[in-house]
N, C-alpha and C positions, 0 to 999 in steps of 0.2 A: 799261626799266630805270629806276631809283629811286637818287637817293643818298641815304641816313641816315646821321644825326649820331646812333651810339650813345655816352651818355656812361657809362662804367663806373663801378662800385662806389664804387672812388678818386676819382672826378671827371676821370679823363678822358676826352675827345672822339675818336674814331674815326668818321670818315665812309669808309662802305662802300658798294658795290654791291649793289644787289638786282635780278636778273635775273629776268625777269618769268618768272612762274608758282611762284616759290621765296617761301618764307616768310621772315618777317622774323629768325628764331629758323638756319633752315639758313644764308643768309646769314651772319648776325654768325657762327655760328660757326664758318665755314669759313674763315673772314677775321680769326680771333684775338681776337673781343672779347671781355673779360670779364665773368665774372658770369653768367654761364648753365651750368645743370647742364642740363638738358633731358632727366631721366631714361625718360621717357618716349618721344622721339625723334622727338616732334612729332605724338603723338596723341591730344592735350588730356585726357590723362588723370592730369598729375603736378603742373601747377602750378609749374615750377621753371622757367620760364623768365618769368618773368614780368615786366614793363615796366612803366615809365611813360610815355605819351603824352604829348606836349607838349601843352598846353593849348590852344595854338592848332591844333592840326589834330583835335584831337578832334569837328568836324561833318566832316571829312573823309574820317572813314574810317568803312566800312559799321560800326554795331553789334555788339557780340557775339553770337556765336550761343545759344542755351540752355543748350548745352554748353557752351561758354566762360563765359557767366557764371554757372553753378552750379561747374565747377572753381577761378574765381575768390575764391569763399569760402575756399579752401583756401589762400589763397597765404601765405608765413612773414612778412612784411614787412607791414606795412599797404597796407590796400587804399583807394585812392584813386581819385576821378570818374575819371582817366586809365589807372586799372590795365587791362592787357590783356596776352595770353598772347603772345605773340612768334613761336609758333608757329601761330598762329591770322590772323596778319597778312601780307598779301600786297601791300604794295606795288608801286603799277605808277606810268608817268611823271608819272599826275598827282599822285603823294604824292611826289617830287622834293624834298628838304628838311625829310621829316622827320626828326622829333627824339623819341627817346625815352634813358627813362632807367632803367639798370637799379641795381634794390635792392640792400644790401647783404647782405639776407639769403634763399638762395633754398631752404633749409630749414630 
């Protein structure tokens, strides 16, 4: 299990659980965070769930996959070194602290 500091649209902080084998995207949203459409329902093919990484855990977490970074051309908000799909992220105990932050605009 993983704790994340999702910080919402508004600017606020929500630190939630992420139970191993769950996405970062099923997580925040069973747990009320906002800023996630996730029309797609976590099968990287919508682009609305999209995140920013903390800068500092960005060597942390494996790469996007080729699917993940071809849907991330798509995302509504700018796309930044840190952008990733939230759906696409699986935090496990050694990601413990991360930090992402979700856009204000997710179409």
């Amino acid at each position: 299990m993983a704790h994340v500091t999702c910080i919402e649209p508004g600017g606020r902080e929500v630190v939630i659980e992420v139970a191993s084998g769950w996405s970062l995207m099923q997580a925040a949203r069973t747990q009320g965070v906002e800023g996630i459409l996730a029309e797609c329902g976590g099968a990287c093919a919508c682009a609305t769930c999209h995140c920013y990484v903390d800068e500092a855990w960005l060597g942390q977490l494996p790469p996007p996959s080729a699917a993940e970074a071809q849907m991330l051309d798509n995302v509504a908000d700018e796309r930044l070194p840190g952008s990733r799909l939230s759906c696409q992220l699986r935090p496990g105990p050694e990601h413990d602290g991360l930090r992402v932050t979700f856009p204000a605009r997710q179409i």
